[in-house]
N, C-alpha and C positions, 0 to 999 in steps of 0.2 A: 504494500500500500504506500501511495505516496503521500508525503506531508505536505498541506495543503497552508496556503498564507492565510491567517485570518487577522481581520480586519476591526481594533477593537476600538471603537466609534465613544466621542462623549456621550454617549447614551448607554458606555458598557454594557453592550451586547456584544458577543462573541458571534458575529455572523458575519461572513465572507463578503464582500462586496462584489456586486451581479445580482442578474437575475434567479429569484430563487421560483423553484415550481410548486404547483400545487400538488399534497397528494390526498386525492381523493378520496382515498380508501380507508382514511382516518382525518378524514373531515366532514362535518354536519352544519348543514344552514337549517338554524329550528326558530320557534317562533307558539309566544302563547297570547292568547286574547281573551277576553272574559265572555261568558254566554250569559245573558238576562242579568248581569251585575251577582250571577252569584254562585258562580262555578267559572274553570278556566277550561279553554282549549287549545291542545298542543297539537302540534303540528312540524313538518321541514319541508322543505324540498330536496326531492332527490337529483335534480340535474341543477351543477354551476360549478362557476370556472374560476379564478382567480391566481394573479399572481404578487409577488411582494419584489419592489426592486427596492436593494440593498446601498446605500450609497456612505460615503463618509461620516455625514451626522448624520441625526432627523432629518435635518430639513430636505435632507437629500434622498429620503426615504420614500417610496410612495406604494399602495396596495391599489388595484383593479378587482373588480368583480363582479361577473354578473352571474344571476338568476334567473332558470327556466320557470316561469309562475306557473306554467300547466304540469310541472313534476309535485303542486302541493299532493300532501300525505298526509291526512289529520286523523289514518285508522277506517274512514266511513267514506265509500266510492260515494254513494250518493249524495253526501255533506261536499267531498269534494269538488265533486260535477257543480253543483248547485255553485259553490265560490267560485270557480272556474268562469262561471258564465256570464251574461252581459250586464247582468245585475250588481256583481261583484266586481273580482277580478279583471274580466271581460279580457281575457287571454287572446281571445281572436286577435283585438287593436292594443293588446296589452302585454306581448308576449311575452319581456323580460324586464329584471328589477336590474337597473347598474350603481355601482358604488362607485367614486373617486376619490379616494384623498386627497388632501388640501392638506393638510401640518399633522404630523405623529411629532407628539413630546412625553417625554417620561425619562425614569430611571428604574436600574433594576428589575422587577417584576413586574411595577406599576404603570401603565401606559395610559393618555388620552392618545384617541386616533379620531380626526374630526375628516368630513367631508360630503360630496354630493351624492346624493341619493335620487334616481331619477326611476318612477314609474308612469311610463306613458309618456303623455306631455310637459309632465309637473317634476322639475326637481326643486328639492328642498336640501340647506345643508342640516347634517345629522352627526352626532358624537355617540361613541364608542368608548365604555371603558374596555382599556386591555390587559391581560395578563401572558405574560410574557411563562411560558411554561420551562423553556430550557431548550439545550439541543442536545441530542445523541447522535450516536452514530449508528445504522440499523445493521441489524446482526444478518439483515436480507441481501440489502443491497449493498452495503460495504458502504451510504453515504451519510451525511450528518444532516438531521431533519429537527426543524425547528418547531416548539409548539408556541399555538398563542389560543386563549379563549376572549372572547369579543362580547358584553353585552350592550345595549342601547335601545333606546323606543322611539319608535314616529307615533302620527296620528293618521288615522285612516284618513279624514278628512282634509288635512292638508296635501292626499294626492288624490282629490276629488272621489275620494272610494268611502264617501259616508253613508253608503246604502244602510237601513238599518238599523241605525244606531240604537236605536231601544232595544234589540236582542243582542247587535254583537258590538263589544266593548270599541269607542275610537282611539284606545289603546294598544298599542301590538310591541309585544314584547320583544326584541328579537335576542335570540344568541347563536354564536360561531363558536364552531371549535374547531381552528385550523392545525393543518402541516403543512410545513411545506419542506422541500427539498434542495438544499444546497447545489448551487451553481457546478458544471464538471471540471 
């Protein structure tokens, strides 16, 4: 194995500068919202993409991301057909959710990750706390994969999706559990 240069940023993190990739296979986009003000529902989606590019500081830091909205999963085809559709979601003209960052600042474990969130025609900026989990090296692939957990909320209504409101909450909670994969 070769020794690889790592790149240790006033942010003290131990991660490579490059692009790092996403791995899916231990990563989850989930999300809960209130039903009637007085139970929750959970949910993810199963298709999205995302990458982290690595730079000197923060400020050089930036994440991509987007979301297939017709992969929601909330356990109930027919709950999720129902969101899916023009009433809700409206997937047809609404296909994917994109994230951008704009500034990640923090130290150690503790992270803000702020940026755009665009569903449809509407984006709105949104903040993220994050927790930085650590990096190993995988005993699979022989590479060093980093973790982070991500949580923050919108409002349904500020991306014109207030269908409802007296059943489902205009709250939506979301969280991330990313990996991603060190640059070759």
């Amino acid at each position: 194995m070769t020794s690889k240069s790592i790149t240790t940023t006033t942010n003290a993190l131990p991660l490579t500068a490059g692009q790092w990739t996403l791995d899916p296979y231990h990563s989850a986009v989930g999300f809960t919202i209130r039903h009637l003000g007085i139970s929750k529902v959970r949910g993810q989606f199963g298709r999205f993409e995302a990458d982290l590019t690595v730079g000197d500081t923060p400020g050089s830091c930036s994440v991509n991301a987007t979301v297939a909205l017709d992969s929601i999963d909330t356990g109930n085809t027919d709950r999720d057909a129902h969101v899916s559709g023009p009433d809700m979601l409206d997937v047809a003209n609404r296909p994917a959710m994109a994230f951008r960052s704009t500034r990640i600042e923090g130290q150690g474990s503790d992270w803000i990750m702020e940026g755009d969130l665009t569903i449809g025609e509407v984006t709105r900026s949104v903040a993220f706390d994050v927790e930085f989990g650590g990096v190993e090296e995988s005993i699979v692939d022989g590479r060093r994969h980093a973790g982070f957990e991500a949580k923050g909320e919108i409002r349904r209504s500020d991306f014109g999706l207030g269908f409802a409101l007296a059943v489902l909450g205009d709250s939506v909670k979301i969280h991330l559990d990313m990996q991603f994969v060190e640059p070759e």
